[in-house]
NUZADREN-64126 format. One record per residue (C-alpha): residue number from 1; x, y, z. Coordinates in steps of 0.05 Angstrom, whole numbers, plus 5000, padded with zeros to 4 digits. Layout:
N
[kero NUM; [X; Y; Z]] ...
% end
This chain:
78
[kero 1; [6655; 6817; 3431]] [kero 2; [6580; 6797; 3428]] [kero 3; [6542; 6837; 3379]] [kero 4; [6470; 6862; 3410]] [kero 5; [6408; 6840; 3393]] [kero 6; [6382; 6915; 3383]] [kero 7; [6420; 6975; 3374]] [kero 8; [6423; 7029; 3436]] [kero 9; [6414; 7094; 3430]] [kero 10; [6457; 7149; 3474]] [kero 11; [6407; 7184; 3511]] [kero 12; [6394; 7214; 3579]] [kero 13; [6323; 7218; 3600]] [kero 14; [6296; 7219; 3669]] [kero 15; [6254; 7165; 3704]] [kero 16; [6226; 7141; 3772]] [kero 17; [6248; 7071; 3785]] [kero 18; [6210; 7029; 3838]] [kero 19; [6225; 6960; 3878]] [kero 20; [6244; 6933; 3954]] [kero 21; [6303; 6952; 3967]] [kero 22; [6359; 6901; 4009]] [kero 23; [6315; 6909; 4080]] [kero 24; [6247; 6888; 4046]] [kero 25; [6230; 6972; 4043]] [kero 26; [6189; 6999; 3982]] [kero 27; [6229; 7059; 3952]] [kero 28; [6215; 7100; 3892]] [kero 29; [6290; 7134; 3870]] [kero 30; [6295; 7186; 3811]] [kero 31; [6346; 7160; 3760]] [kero 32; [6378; 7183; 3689]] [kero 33; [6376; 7131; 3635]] [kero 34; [6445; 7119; 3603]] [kero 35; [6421; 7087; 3532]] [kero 36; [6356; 7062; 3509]] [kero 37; [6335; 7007; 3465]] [kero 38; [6259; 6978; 3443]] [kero 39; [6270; 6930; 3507]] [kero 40; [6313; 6954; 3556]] [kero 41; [6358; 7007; 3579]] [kero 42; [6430; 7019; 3611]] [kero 43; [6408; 7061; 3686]] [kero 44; [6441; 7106; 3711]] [kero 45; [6467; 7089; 3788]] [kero 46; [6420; 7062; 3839]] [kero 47; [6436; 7046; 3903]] [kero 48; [6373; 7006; 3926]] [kero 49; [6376; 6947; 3877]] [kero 50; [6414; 6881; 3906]] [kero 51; [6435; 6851; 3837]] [kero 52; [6420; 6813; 3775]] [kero 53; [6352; 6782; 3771]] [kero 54; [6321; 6835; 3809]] [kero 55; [6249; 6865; 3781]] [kero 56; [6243; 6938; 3786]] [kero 57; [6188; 6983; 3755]] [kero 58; [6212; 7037; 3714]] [kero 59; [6166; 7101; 3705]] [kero 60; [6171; 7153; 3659]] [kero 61; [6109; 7208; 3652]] [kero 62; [6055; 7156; 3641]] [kero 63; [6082; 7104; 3620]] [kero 64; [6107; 7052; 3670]] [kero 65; [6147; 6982; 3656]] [kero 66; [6183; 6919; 3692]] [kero 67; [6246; 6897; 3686]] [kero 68; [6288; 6856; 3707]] [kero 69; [6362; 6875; 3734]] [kero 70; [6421; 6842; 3688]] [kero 71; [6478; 6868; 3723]] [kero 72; [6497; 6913; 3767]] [kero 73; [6566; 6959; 3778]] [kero 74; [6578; 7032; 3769]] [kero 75; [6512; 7033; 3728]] [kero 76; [6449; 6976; 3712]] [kero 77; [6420; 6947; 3658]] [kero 78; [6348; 6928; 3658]] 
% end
């Protein structure tokens, strides 16, 4: 198996992702975070992204990010 480039960390927080979703329509969906690393994290199930390569913005209190969608099934890494 592949070993990871940075360690993830179990943890559930709470965010507000943001994007187009599959008819061209802005959304805004509340989502859980899975795990976290220092560049990405494993989302919890959203139905609005269409798949890898995707950009999404990913806000949590202040802080706000991009990211871009590496796969997508029961849950998403960004």
């Amino acid at each position: 198996m592949k070993q990871r480039r940075e360690q993830r960390i179990a943890k559930a927080l709470q965010v507000k992702a943001r994007g187009v979703d599959r008819n061209g329509n802005s959304f805004v969906q509340k989502i859980h975070t899975i795990d976290i690393s220092r560049s990405g994290a494993r989302l919890g199930s959203m139905g609005c992204v269409r798949g890898p390569g995707e950009t999404i913005e990913v806000e949590r209190g202040w802080r706000k990010a991009r990211f871009r969608a590496v796969r997508q099934n029961a849950s998403l890494c960004v």
